[in-house]
C-alpha positions in Angstrom: 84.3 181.9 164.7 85.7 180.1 162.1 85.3 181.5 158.4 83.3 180.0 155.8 86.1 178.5 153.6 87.4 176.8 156.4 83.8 175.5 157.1 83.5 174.5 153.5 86.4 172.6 153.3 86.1 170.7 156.8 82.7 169.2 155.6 84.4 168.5 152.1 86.6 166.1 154.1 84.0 164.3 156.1 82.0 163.4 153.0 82.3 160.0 151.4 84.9 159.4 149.0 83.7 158.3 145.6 83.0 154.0 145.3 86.2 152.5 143.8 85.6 149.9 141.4 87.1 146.4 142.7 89.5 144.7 141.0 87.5 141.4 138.9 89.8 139.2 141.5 88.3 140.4 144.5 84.7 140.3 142.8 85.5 136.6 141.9 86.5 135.7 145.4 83.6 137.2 146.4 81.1 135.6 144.4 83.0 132.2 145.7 82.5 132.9 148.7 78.6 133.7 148.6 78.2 130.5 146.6 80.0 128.5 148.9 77.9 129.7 152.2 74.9 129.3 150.5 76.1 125.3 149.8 77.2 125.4 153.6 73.5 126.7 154.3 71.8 124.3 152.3 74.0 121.6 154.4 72.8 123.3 157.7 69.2 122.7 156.4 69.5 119.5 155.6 71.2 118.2 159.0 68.2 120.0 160.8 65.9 118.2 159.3 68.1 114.8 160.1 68.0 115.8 163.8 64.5 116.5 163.9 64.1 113.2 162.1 66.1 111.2 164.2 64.5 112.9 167.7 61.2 112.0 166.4 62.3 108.3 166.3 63.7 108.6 169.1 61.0 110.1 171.1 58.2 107.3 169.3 60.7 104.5 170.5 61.0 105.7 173.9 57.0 106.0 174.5 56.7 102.9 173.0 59.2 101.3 175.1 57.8 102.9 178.7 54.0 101.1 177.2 55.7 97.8 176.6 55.9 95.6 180.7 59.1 94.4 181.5 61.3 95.3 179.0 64.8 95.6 180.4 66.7 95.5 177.5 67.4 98.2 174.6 66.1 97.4 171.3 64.6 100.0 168.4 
């Protein structure tokens, strides 16, 4: 059975050490970073809507073609 110290200092060493304060560098690339993926997610918002834009066109051309007789060729 092991004996209390030992016990005591074993769960002293499995506890989480103390937060360490970042260097302002690190915090600084950090803060570029956030503010860059939040441009890159505005980005990825606005192409979404472009897609979904364009395959509405796409699909209102193609029903509109398939109504239209004899119309062989490709035109919007």
């Amino acid at each position: 059975m092991p004996k209390p110290a030992a016990v005591a200092r074993a769960s002293r060493q499995r506890s989480r050490p103390p937060l360490v304060q970042m260097p302002d560098g690190i915090e600084g690339q950090i803060t570029e970073l956030c503010r860059d993926l939040a441009v890159e997610v505005k980005r990825m918002r606005q192409l979404q809507m472009q897609a979904e834009e364009l395959r509405l066109v796409i699909h209102q051309w193609s029903a509109a073609a398939s109504r239209t007789p004899g119309r062989d060729s490709i035109e919007p």
